[in-house]
C-alpha beads as a LAMMPS data file, in Angstrom:
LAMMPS data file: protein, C-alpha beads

303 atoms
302 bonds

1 atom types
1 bond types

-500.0 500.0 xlo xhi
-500.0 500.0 ylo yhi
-500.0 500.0 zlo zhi

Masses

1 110.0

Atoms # bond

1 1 1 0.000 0.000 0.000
2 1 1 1.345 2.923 -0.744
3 1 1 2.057 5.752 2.235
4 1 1 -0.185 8.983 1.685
5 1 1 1.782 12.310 1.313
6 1 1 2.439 14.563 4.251
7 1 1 -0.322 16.065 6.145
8 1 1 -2.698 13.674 3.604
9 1 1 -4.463 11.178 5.731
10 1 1 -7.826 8.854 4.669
11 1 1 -10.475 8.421 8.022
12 1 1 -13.530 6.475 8.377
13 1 1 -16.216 5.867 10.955
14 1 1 -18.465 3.606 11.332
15 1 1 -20.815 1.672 13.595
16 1 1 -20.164 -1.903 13.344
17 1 1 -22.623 -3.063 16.242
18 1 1 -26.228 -3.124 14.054
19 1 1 -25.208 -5.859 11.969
20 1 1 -23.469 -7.615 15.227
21 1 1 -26.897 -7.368 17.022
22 1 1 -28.596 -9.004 14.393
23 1 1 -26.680 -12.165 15.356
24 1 1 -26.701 -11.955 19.063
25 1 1 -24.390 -9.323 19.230
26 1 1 -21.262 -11.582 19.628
27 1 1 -18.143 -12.414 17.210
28 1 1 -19.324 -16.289 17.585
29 1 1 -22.912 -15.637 16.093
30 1 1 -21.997 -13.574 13.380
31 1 1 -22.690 -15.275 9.698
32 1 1 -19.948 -16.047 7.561
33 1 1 -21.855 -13.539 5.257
34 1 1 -21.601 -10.049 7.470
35 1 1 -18.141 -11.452 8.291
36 1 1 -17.171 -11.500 4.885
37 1 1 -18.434 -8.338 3.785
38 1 1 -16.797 -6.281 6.757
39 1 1 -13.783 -7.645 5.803
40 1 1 -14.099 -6.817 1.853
41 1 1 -15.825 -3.629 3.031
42 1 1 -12.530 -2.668 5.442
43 1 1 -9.594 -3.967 3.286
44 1 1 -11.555 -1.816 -0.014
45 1 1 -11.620 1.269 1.868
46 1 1 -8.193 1.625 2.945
47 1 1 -8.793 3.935 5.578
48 1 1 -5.532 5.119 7.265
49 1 1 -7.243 5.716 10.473
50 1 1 -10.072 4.056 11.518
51 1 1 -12.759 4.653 14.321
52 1 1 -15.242 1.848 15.039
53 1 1 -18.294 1.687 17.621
54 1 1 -20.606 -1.009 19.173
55 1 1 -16.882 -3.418 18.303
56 1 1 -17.673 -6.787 20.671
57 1 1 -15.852 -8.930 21.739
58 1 1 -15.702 -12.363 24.664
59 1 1 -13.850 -14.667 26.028
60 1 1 -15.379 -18.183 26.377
61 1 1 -15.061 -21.224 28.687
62 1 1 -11.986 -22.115 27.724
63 1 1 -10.695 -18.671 28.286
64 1 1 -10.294 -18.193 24.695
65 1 1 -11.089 -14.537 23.426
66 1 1 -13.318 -14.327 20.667
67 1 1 -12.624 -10.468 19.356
68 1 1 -14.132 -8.047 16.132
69 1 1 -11.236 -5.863 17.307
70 1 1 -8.555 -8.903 16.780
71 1 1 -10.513 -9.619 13.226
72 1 1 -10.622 -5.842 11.790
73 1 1 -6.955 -5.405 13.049
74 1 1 -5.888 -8.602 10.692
75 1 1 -8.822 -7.452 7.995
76 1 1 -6.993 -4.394 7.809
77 1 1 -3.207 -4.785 8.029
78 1 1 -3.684 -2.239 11.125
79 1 1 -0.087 -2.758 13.577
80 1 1 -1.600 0.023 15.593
81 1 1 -5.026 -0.020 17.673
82 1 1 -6.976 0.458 20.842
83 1 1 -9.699 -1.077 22.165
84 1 1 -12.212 0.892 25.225
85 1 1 -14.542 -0.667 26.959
86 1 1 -18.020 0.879 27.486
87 1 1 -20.021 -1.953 28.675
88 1 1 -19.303 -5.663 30.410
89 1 1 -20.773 -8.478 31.196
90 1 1 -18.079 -8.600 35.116
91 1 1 -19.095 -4.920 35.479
92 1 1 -22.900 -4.768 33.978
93 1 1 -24.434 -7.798 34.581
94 1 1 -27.889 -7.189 34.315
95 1 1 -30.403 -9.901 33.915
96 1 1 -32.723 -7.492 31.607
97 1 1 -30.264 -7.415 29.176
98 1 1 -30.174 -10.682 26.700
99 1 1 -26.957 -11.092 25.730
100 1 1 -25.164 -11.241 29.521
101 1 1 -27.825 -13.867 30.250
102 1 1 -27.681 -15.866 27.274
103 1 1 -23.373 -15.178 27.705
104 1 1 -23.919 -17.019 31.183
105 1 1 -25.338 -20.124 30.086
106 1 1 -22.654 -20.172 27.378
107 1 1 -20.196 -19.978 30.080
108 1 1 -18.222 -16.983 28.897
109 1 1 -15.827 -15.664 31.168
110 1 1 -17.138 -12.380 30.494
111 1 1 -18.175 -10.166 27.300
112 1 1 -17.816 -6.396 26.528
113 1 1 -18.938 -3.835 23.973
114 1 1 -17.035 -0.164 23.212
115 1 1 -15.130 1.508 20.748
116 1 1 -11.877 1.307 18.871
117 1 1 -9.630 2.792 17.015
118 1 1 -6.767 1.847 14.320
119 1 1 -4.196 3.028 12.658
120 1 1 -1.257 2.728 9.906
121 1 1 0.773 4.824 11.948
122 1 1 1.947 4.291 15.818
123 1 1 0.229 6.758 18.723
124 1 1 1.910 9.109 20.329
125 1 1 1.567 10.319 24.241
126 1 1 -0.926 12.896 24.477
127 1 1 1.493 15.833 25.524
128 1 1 4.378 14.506 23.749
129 1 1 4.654 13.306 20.136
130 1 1 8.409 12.604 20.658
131 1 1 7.420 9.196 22.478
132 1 1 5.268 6.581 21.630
133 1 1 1.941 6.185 23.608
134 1 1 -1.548 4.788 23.772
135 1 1 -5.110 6.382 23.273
136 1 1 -6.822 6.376 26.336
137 1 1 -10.592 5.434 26.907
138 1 1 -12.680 8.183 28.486
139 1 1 -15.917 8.147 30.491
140 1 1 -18.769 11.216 29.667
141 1 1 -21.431 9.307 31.384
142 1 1 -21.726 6.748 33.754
143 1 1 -25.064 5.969 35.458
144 1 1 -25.422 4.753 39.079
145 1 1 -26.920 1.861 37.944
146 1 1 -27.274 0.237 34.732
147 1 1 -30.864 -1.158 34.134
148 1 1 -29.927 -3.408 30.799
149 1 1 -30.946 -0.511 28.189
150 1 1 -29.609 1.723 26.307
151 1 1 -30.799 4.809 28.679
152 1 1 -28.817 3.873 30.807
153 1 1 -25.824 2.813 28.696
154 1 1 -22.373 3.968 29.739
155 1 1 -20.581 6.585 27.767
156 1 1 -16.868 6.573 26.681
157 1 1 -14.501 8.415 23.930
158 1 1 -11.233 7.207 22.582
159 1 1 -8.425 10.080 22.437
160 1 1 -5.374 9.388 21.141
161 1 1 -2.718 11.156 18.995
162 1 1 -0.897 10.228 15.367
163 1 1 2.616 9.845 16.114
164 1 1 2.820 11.665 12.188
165 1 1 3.357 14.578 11.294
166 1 1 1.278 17.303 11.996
167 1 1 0.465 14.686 14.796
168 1 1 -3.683 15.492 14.604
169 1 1 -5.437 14.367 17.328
170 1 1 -8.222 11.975 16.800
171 1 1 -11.773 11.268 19.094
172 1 1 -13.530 8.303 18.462
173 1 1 -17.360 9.038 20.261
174 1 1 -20.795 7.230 20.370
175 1 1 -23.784 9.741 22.293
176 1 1 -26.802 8.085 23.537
177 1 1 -29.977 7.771 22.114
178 1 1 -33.442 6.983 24.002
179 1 1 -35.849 4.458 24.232
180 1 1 -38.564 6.177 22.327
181 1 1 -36.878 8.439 20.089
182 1 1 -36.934 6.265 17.014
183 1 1 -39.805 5.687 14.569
184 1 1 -42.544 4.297 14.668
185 1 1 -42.475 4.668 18.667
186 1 1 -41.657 8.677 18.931
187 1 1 -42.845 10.430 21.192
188 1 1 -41.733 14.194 22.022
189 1 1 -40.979 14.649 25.227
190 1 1 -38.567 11.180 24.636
191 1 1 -36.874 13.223 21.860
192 1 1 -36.102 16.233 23.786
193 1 1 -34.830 14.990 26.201
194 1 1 -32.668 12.598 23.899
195 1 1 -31.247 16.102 22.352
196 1 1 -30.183 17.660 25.584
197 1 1 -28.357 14.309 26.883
198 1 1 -26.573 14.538 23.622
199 1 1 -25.737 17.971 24.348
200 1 1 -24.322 17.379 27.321
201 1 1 -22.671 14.566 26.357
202 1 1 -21.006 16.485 23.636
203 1 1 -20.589 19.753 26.064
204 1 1 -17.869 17.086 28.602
205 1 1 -16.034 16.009 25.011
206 1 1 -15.322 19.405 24.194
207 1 1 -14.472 20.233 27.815
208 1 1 -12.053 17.847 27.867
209 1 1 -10.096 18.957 24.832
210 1 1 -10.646 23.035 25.072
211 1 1 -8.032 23.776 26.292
212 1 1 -4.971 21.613 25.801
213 1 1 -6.076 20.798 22.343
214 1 1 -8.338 23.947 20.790
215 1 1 -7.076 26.782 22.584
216 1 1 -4.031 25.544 21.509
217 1 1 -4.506 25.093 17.448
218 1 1 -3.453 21.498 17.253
219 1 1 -5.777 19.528 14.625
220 1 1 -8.705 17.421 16.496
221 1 1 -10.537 14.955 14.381
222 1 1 -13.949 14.280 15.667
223 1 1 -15.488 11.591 14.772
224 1 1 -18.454 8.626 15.251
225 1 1 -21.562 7.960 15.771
226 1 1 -23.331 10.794 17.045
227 1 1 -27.093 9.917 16.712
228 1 1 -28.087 13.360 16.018
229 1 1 -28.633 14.788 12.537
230 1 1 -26.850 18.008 11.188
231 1 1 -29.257 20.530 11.970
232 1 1 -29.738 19.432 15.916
233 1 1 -28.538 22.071 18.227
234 1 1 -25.126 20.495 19.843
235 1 1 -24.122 19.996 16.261
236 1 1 -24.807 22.795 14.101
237 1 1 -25.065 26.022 17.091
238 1 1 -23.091 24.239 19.229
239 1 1 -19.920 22.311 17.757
240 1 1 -20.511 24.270 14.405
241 1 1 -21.174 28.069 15.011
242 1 1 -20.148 28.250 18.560
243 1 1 -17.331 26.285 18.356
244 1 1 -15.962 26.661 14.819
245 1 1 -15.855 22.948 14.339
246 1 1 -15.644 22.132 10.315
247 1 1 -17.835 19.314 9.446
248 1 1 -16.715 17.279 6.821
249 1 1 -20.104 17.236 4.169
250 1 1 -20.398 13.843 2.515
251 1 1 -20.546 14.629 -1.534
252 1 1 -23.581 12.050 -1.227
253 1 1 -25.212 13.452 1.898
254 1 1 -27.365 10.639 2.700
255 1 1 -28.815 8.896 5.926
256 1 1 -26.329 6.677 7.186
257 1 1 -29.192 4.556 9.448
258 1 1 -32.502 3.707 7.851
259 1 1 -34.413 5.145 10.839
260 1 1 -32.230 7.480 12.822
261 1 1 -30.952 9.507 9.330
262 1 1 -27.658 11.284 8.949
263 1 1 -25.650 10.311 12.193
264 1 1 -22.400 9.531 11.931
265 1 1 -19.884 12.354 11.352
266 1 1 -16.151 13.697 10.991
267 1 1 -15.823 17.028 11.891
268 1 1 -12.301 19.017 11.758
269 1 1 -11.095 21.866 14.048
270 1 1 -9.631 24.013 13.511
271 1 1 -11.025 25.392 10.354
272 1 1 -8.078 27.329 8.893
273 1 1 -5.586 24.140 9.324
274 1 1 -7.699 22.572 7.147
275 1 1 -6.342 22.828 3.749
276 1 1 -9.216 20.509 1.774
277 1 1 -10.894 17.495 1.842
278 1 1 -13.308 14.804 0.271
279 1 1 -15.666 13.055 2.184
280 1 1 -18.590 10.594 1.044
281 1 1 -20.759 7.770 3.026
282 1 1 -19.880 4.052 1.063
283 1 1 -23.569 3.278 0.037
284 1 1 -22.999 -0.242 -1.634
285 1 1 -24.464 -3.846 -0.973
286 1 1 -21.167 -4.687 0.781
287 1 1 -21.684 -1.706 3.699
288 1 1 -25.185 -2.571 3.916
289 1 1 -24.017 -6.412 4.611
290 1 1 -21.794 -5.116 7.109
291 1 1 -23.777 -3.284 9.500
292 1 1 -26.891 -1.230 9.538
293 1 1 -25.026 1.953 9.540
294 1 1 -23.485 3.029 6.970
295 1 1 -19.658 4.282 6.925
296 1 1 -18.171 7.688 6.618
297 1 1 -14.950 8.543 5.197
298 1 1 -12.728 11.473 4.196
299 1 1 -9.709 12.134 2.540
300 1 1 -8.201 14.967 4.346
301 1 1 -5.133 17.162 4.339
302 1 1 -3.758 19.133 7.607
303 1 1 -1.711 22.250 7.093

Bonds

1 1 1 2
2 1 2 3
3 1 3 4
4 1 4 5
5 1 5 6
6 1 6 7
7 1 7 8
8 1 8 9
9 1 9 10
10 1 10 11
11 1 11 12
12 1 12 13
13 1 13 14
14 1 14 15
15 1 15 16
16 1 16 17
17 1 17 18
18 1 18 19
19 1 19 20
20 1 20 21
21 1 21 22
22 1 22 23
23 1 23 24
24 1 24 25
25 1 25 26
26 1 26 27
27 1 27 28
28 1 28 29
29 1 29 30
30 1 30 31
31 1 31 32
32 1 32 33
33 1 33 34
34 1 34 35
35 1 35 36
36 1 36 37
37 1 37 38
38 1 38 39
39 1 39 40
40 1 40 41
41 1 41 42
42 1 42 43
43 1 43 44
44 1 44 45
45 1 45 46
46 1 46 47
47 1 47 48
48 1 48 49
49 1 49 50
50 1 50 51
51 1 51 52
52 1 52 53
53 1 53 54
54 1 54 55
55 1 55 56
56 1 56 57
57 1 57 58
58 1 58 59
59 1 59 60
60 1 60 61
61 1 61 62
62 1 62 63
63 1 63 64
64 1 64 65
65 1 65 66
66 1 66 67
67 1 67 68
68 1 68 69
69 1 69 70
70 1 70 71
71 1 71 72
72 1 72 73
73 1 73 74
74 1 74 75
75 1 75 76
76 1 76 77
77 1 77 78
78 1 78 79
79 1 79 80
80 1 80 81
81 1 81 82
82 1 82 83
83 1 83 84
84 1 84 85
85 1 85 86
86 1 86 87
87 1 87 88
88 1 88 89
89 1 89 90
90 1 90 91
91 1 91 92
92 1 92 93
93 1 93 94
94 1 94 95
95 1 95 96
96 1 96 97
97 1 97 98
98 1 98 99
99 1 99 100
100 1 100 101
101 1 101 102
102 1 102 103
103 1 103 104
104 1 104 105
105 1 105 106
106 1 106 107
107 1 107 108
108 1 108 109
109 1 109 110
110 1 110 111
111 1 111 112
112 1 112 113
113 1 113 114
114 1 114 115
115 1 115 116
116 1 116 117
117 1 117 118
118 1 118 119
119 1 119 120
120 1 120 121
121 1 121 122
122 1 122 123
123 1 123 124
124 1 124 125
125 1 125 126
126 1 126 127
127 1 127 128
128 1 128 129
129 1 129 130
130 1 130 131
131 1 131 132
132 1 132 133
133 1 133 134
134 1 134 135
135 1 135 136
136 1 136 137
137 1 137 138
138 1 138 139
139 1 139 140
140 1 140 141
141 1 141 142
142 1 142 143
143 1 143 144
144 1 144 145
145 1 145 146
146 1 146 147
147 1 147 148
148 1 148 149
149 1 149 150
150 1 150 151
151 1 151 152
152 1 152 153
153 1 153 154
154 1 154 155
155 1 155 156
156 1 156 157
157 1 157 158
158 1 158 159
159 1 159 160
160 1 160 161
161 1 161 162
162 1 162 163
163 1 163 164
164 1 164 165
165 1 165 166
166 1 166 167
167 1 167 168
168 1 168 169
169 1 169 170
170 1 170 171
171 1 171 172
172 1 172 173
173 1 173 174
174 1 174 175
175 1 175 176
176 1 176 177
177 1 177 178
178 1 178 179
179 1 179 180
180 1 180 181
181 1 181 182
182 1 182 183
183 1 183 184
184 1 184 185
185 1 185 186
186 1 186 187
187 1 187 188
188 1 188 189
189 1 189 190
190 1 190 191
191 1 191 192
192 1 192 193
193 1 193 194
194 1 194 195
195 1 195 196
196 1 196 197
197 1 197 198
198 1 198 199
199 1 199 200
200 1 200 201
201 1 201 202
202 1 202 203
203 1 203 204
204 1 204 205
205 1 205 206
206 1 206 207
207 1 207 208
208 1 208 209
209 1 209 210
210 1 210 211
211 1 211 212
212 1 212 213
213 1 213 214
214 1 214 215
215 1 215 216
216 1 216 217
217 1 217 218
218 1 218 219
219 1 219 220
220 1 220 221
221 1 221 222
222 1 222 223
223 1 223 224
224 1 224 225
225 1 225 226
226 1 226 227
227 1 227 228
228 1 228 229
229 1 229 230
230 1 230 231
231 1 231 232
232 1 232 233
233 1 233 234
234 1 234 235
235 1 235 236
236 1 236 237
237 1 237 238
238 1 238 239
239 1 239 240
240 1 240 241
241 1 241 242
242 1 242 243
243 1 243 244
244 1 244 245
245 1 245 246
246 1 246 247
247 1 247 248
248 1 248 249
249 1 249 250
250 1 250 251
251 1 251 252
252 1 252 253
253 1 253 254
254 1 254 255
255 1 255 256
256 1 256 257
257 1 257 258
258 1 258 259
259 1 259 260
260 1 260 261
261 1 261 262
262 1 262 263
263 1 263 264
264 1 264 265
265 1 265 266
266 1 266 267
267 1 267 268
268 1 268 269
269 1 269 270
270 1 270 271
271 1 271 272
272 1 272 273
273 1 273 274
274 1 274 275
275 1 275 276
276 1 276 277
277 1 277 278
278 1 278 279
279 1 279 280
280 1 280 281
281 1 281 282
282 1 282 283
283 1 283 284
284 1 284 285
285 1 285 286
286 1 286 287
287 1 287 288
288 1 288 289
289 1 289 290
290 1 290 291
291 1 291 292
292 1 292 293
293 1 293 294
294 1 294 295
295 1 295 296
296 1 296 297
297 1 297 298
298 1 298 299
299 1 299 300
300 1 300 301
301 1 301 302
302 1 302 303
């Protein structure tokens, strides 16, 4: 594969975990079909750095681990990656939710959902891109107890930092969405409510990285699964005009989930290091075998 030039780099999201779900939700259950296609779908693409959410993974009986991270590393040719935890069967277990019961009685050792992210090129530290480091996983909401739905989901981001030059940082999110919110079942007061958890959500992300990362000028990729379309307020007022966050328009601006719509973004800050870019959501029969979201990706270059 050839490198890309300097400051050139290709990103994709995408949510991995609807197809999963279809099948149970675990590595194990998933046909040979969806496997097939995310592997196609991930060595066509070529993404340079890649951010994936709802990745699951267990470890059975035998204490064999059973991981979508370990088979989208090797699907990709990715030497660098990091895997965060959002949600486990040791630390979860909730008898409302199907897959830690049904992961009992298979005997698993345990089972976990979160993000992850990979890349062509090794991390850096955080503060210094002299020396190799890790991304780390970071909680923006953790309820006091989780009831086995996804109101009550945990919350995590990835950060970590491309040990290449000009060493962009990169945030790998998922925000909540409600029981309710969706068609056919909407109801309003589900919705709004939905919007400002979001917003909040989003408000602790961009806490975290004002000032070490904004104030300071260093390129922040944004990116995931936000389950809000473009014109809701913590994306367009609030990361957009308040914030001067760039988002990265697909050329085919299209919903990338049959019922939620457009919700999965990049976005770039800030907007003057941003010297152009291409971005466009992969709507073919291969992404649609892979998940139920469809992927976005952009070919970018940093000043």
């Amino acid at each position: 594969m050839t490198p890309a030039p300097q400051g050139s780099f290709r990103v994709m999201t995408h949510n991995i975990g609807g197809g999963a779900k279809q099948f149970k939700g675990t590595v194990g259950c998933i046909s040979e079909e969806q496997r097939q296609a995310m592997t196609t779908l991930i060595i066509k693409m070529k993404a340079d750095i890649l951010c994936v959410q709802e990745v699951v993974q267990y470890t059975d009986a035998d204490g064999i681990l059973h991981s979508m991270v370990e088979h989208i590393r090797q699907a990709g040719d990715y030497e660098n990656f990091s895997y965060g935890e959002t949600l486990s069967m040791k630390k979860h277990m909730q008898v409302k939710k199907d897959t830690l019961v049904d992961g009992l009685f298979k005997d698993w050792w345990d089972w976990s959902t979160g993000n992850a992210m990979f890349s062509r090129w090794p991390f850096s530290r955080l503060g210094d891109v002299g020396k190799g480091g890790v991304p780390r996983n970071i909680p923006i909401f953790q309820p006091t107890l989780y009831e086995g739905n996804r109101d009550s989901d945990p919350r995590f981001v990835i950060l970590g930092r491309i040990k290449r030059a000009p060493y962009p940082y990169v945030l790998n999110l998922h925000l909540t969405t409600l029981v309710g919110e969706r068609p056919p079942t909407s109801k309003p007061d589900i919705i709004d409510a939905a919007r400002l958890t979001r917003y909040h959500q989003l408000e602790r992300v961009l806490d975290l990285v004002k000032r070490h990362i904004i104030d300071a000028g260093h390129p922040l990729l944004l990116m995931g699964d936000f389950n809000a379309n473009p014109s809701e307020y913590c994306i367009e007022q609030f990361l957009e005009q308040e914030l001067g966050f760039v988002r990265l328009i697909p050329k085919n601006d299209l919903p990338t989930h049959a019922k939620a719509g457009m919700v999965d973004h990049i976005f770039f800050s800030p907007a003057e290091r941003l010297a152009g870019y291409e971005c466009w959501i992969e709507n073919s029969k291969l992404a649609r075998q892979a998940s139920d979201h469809l992927p976005v990706l952009a070919d970018i270059i940093i000043k």
